[in-house]
C-alpha positions in Angstrom: 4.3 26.9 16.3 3.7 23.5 18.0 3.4 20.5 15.9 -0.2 19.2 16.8 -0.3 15.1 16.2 -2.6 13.8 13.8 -5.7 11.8 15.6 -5.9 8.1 15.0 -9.0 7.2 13.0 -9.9 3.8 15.0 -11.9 2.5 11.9 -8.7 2.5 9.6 -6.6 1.0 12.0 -9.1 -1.8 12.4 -9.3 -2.3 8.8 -5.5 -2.9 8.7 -5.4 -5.6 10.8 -6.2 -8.9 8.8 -5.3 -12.4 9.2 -2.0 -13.6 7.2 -1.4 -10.7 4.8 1.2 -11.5 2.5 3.2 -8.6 3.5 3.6 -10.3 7.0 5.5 -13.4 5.4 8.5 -11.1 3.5 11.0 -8.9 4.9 9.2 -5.8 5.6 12.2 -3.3 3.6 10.6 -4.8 0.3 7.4 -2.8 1.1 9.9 0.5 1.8 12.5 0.3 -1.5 15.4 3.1 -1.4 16.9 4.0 -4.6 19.8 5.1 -2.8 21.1 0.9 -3.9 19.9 1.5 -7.3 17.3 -1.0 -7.4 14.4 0.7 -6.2 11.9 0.3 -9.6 13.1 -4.1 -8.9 12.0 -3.7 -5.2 8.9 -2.2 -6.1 8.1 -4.4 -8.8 8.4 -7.2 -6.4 6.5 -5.6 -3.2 3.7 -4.6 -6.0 3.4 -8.5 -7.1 3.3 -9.7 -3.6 0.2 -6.8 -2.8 -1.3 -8.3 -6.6 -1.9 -12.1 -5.1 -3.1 -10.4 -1.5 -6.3 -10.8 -0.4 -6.3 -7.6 1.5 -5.0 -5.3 -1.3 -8.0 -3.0 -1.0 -8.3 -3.0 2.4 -4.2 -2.0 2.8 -4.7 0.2 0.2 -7.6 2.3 1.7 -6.3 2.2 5.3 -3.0 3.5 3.6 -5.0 6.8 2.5 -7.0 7.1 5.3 -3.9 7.1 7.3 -2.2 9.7 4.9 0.9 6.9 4.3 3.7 8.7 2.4 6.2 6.1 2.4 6.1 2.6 1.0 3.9 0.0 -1.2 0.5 -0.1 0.8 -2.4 -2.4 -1.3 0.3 -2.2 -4.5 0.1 1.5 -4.4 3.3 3.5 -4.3 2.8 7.2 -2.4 2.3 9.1 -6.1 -0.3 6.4 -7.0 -2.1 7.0 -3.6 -2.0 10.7 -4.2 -3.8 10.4 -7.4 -6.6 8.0 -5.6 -9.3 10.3 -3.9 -12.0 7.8 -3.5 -13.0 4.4 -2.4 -14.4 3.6 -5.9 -11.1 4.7 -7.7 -9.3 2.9 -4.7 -10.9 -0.8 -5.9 -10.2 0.5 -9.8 -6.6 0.5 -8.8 -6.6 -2.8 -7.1 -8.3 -4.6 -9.9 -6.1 -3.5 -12.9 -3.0 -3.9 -10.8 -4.3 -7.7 -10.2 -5.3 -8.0 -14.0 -1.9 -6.5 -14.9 -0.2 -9.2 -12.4 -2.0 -12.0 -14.3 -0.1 -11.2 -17.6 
């Protein structure tokens, strides 16, 4: 059976492209932790802080679903917290308590 590529949705790939993300001023392997070095929960700690002071964290973090993203920290969502996130609504929940969690 041939594998049939998935179309790009132009309006998620436009949303994704903001002016300075955080993201864009760290080494991009923080956003993609491996816990083959051990230190995966550390690296996502840190890539979840950096997405916590972003001003695009609900825009990254929609465009992440949208786009079906299965690896990495997208908008300070890992891929099981994106699975659990079926709407925009629950999408800008997620944003605000991770921000309010960031604050402590």
């Amino acid at each position: 059976m041939a594998r049939t590529k998935r179309p790009v949705d132009r309006q998620a790939v436009t949303i994704i492209q903001v002016k300075d993300p955080l993201c864009a001023q760290t080494d991009p392997e923080m956003f993609f932790p491996s816990d083959s070095k051990g230190d995966g929960y550390t690296t996502t700690k840190y890539a979840k802080d950096i997405c916590a002071q972003c001003d695009y964290t609900v825009q990254c973090l929609i465009t992440a679903i949208m786009n079906k993203e299965e690896y990495g920290i997208w908008g300070g969502s890992s891929p099981r917290d994106r699975r659990a996130i079926k709407t925009r609504t629950q999408a800008i929940t997620f944003v605000k308590k991770l921000k309010d969690e960031r604050k402590k």
